[in-house]
N, C-alpha and C positions, 0 to 999 in steps of 0.2 A: 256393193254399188256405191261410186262416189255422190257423194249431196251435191244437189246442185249448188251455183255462187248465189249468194247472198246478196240482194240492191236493196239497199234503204233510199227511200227519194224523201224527204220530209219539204214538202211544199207542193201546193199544185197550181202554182201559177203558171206564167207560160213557160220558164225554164224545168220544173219538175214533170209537170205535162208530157212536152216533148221529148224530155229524157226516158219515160213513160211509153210513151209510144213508139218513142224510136227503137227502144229492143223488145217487142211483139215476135214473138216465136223465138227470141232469143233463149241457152241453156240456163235461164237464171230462175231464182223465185224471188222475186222481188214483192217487194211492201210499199207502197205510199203513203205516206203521212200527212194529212192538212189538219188545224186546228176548227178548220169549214170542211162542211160536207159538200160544197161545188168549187167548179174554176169561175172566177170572175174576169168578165171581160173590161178592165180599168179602163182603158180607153175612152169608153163612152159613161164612162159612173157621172161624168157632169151633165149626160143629159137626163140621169135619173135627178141629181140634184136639181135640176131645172124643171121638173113633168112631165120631158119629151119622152122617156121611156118610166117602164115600170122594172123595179129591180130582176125581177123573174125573164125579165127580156133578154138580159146578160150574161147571166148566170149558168148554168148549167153542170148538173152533180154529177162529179167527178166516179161516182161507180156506173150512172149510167154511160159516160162516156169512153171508159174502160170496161163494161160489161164481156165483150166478147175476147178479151184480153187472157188466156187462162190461166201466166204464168204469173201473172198479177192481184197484188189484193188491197184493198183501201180499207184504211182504219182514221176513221175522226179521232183525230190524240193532239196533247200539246208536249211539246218535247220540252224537259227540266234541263238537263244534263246529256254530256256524251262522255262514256268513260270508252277510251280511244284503248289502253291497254290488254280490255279483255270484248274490244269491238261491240259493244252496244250501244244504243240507243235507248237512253232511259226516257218514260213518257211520266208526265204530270200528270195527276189521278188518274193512273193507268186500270183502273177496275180491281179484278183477280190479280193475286202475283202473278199467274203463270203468262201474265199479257202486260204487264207491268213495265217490261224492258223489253227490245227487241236486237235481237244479234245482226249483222251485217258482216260481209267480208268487202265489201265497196260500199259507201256512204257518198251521196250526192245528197249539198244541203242549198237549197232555193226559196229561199223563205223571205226572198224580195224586200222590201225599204218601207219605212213608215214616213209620216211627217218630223219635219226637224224646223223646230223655235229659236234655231241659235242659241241659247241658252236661256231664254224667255218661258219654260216649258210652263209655268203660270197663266200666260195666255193661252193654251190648248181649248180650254170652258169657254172662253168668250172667241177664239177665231178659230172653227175648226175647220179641219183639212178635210182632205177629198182620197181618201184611200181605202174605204172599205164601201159596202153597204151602207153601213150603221154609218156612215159618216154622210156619203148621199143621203138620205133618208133624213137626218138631221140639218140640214143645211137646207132642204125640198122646205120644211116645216119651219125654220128660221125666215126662211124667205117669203114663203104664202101668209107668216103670220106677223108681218111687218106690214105689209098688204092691209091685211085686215084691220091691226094698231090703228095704223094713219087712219082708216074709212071713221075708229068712232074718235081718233082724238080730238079735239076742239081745238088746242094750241097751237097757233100754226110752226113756234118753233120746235115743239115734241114732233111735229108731224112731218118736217121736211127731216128730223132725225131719223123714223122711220123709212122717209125715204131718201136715205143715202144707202148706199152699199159700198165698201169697200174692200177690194179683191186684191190681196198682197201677192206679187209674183207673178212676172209679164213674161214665163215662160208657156211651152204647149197649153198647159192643163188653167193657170192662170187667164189668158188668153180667149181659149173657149168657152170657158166660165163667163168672164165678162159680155161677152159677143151673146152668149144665151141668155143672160140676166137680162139685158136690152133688150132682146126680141121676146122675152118670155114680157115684159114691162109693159113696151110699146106695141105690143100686135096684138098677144094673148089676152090679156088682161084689160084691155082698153076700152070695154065696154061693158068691164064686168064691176062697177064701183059706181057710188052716186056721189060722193063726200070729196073726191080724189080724181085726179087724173092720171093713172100710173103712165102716164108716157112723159110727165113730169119727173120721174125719176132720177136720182141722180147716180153715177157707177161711173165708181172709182179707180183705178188700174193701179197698182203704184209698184215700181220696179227697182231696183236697186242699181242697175248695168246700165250703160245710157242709151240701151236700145229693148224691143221687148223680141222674144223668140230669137235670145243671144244665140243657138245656136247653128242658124238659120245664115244665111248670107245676108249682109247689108240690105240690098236694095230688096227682096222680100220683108225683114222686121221692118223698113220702111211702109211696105206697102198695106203690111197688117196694121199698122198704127192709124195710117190714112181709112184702113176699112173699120177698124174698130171707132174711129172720129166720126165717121157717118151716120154710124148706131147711135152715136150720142153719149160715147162712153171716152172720159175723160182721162188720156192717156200720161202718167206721171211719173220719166224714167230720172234716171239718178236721185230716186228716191227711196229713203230709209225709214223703215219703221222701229219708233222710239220703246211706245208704250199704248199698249191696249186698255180701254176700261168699258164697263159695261153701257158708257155712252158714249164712246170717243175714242177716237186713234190719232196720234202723235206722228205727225211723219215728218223728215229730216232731209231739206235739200241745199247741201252746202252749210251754212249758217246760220242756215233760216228753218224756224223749224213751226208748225201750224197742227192746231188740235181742231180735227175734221169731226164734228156731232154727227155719229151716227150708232143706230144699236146693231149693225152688222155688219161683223168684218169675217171674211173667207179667206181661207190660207192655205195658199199654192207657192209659199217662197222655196221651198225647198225636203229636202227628202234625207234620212237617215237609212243608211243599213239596219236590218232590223234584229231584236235582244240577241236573237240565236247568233251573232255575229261575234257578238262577245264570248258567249260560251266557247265556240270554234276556236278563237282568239288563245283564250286561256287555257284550251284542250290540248292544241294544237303547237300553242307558243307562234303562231302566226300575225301578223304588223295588221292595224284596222288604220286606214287613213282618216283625213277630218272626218269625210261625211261616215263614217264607223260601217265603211264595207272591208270585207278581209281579202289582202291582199294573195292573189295567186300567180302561179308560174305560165308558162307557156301554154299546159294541157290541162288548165283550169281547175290542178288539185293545189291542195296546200304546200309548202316546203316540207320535206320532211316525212311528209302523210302521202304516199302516193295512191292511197286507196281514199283518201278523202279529197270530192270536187266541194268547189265554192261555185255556182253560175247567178247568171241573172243580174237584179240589181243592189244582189248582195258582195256582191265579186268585184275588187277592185284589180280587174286588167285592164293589163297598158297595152293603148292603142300606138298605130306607128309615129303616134307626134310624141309617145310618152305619158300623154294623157290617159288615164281610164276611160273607155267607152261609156257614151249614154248608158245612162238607164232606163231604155227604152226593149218594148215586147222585140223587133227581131234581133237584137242580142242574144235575149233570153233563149229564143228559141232555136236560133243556130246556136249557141252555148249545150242546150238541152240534147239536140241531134247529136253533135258531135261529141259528149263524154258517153252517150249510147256508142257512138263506133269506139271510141277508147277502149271501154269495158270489151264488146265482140271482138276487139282484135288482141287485147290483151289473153282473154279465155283460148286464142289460139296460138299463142308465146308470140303475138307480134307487136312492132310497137307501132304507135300513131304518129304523125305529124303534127306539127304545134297548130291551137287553135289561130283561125284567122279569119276574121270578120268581113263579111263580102254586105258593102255599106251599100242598101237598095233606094236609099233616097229620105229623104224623110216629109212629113206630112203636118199639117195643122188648118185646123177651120177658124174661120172668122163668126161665120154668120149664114147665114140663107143667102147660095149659090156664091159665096166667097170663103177662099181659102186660098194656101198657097203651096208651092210644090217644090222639093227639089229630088231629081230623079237624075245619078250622076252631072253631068256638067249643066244638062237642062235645068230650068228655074223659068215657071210662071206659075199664074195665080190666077183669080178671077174661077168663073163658071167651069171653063174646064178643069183645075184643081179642085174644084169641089167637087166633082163627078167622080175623080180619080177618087179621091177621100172615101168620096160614100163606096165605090167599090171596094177596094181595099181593106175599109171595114167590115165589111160584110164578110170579106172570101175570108179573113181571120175570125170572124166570128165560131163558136164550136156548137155542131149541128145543123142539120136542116133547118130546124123546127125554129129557130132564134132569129136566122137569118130571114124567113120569109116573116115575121114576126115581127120585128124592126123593120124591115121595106117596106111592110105595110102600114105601121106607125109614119113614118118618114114622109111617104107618098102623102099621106092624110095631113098631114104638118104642112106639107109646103103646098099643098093647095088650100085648108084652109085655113093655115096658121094659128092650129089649136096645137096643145098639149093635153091630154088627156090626165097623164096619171099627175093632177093636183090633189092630192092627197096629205092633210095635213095630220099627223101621227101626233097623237097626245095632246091633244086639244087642251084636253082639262088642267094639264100644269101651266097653261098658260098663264101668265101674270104683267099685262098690259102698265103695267107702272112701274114695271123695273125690268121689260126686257123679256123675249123667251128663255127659258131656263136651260142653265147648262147640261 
């Protein structure tokens, strides 16, 4: 009896997920690999960082959502090495030997982007990004306990430091950051301090590009800029961050350059491919561009490696301008789909057609009942883009149980403009005279 084909997926984001799901009943035995035992829904990780959700809202573990799956198995592992010659997959602290390494005969690796510091990786401790949990969760607890700083400081120039925030990168995730910081500020909060007025808050945008949601049409980054001015959030494009310190950010516009006191800065400037990229890189002999995602062919395998995929926002393919596509979820997951048909038509000596991205519009919030929309040539904003928003999120959500879970937080938000999960983590390493701790 021949063994069945061998599928490694190492990642369970949205690219390894739906490569996942897409071959359900297919002739394989395939393996999953996450470092996390759930899929994160990144999307909305800013409204964990803000209180509007709770991490477990997003979330959702990857064996239970493959449960019924049979020819499927999920293993918590972190991958070391790929020795590509004798087709394994080796795991870091893999336990026993006999689970140490895992074979493959097709390797699909989607192990998605982290944050990128331009070469600043110093600053990580003092402006951290928004890509995991642990990073929401961190950032929730930088922000409530700024809050708190200002309510005992006495000094009113320590205490307008507590209250600046400044949010690097006026892309999606930048963006909606800011727009929740402001309403978490001025709505949330505004009744809950005696010493302070958090509607006095001050939130900072600051962008590099000379517009924010560069990749947005014109007159929507316009009109997000105008919605984010409303909030009260001070929008600062052709602007460069210098140097971070734990009470002060250096930003650079033109010749002119201004040290803004505050003790927090969030970092949404941008995104690297992530370590496994390099490994693939030096396994493989394949080219990693600047942002260090690995360059692939047509049908989203390596050069050279035709049993080895790159998807998601680890994969640097070129769209029809030449450009690499976003690194945005439906990439990922029309990525994910279609190396599932590669693989099924390969298992019956057929070949596939080159991957091709069928672009569905793209999406970004402002705020409460603003947002703005582009859905092929269509482009508006305002209350119906935000409705679109909240649906769309929702139907990508994974599970019933998450989706009615979030409606019901959301619904309870915008009637009465609470946030429930303020939770601040690690209280005790607090130390109000030099900043919360890295």
């Amino acid at each position: 009896m021949t063994a069945p084909h061998k599928v490694v997926i190492v990642g369970g984001g949205f690219g390894g997920l739906n490569t996942a799901r897409a071959l359900r009943g297919a002739p394989v035995d395939l393996t999953l690999l996450d470092r996390r035992n759930v899929h994160l829904f990144q999307p909305l990780l800013y409204q964990v960082a803000t209180g509007g959700l709770s991490p477990a809202d997003i979330a959702s573990p990857l064996r239970w959502i493959l449960r019924r799956q049979r020819n499927c198995r999920v293993w918590l592992a972190d991958v070391e090495d790929l020795d590509l010659a004798r087709r394994r997959v080796i795991l870091r602290n893999g336990g026993a030997p006999e689970v140490a390494v895992v074979p493959y005969d097709t390797l699909v690796v989607a192990t998605g982007a982290g944050n990128h510091y331009f070469g600043n990786d110093q600053w990580a401790s003092l402006a951290p990004s928004l890509k995991t949990i642990e990073d929401a969760v961190e950032i929730r607890r930088r922000t409530l306990l700024a809050f708190e700083s200002a309510e005992r400081e006495p000094d009113p120039d320590r205490r307008r430091e507590w209250m600046t925030f400044v949010v690097v990168g006026g892309g999606a995730t930048g963006v909606e950051l800011a727009g929740a910081l402001s309403e978490l500020a001025r709505d949330t909060l505004r009744r809950d301090f005696r010493a302070i007025d958090p509607a006095a808050s001050r939130i900072i945008l600051v962008e590099g590009m000379d517009r924010v949601l560069p990749p947005f049409p014109r007159r929507l980054s316009d009109r997000s800029a105008r919605s984010l001015g409303r909030l009260g959030v001070e929008v600062r494009t052709d602007t460069f961050v210098t140097d971070v310190t734990p009470t002060s950010v250096v930003v650079k516009a033109g010749a002119r350059s201004e040290r803004i006191a505050t003790r927090t800065v969030l970092w949404a400037a941008g995104v690297r491919g992530s370590p496994l990229g390099g490994i693939v890189a030096r396994a493989t002999g394949a080219t990693l561009d600047r942002a260090g995602r690995v360059e692939v062919g047509p049908d989203c395998s390596v050069a050279g490696h035709p049993n080895v995929f790159v998807i998601g926002d680890l994969a640097g393919f070129a769209g029809p301008d030449g450009q690499p596509l976003l690194g945005v979820a439906p990439v990922a997951m029309q990525q994910g789909r279609y190396v599932a048909r590669v693989i099924r038509k390969r298992l019956r000596g057929a070949a596939a057609a080159p991957f091709t991205y069928r672009d569905k519009g793209m999406l970004a919030t402002i705020g409460r009942a603003a947002a703005v929309a582009r859905l092929g040539p269509l482009e508006f904003s305002g209350y119906p883009a935000w409705l679109l928003w909240l649906f769309v999120h929702l139907m990508y959500l994974v599970g019933f149980q998450n989706r009615a879970l979030v409606l019901i937080q959301w619904a309870w938000h915008y009637f009465t403009r609470n946030r429930g999960a303020r939770i601040i983590a690690q209280y005790a390493q607090c130390d109000t005279a030099n900043g919360p701790p890295p």
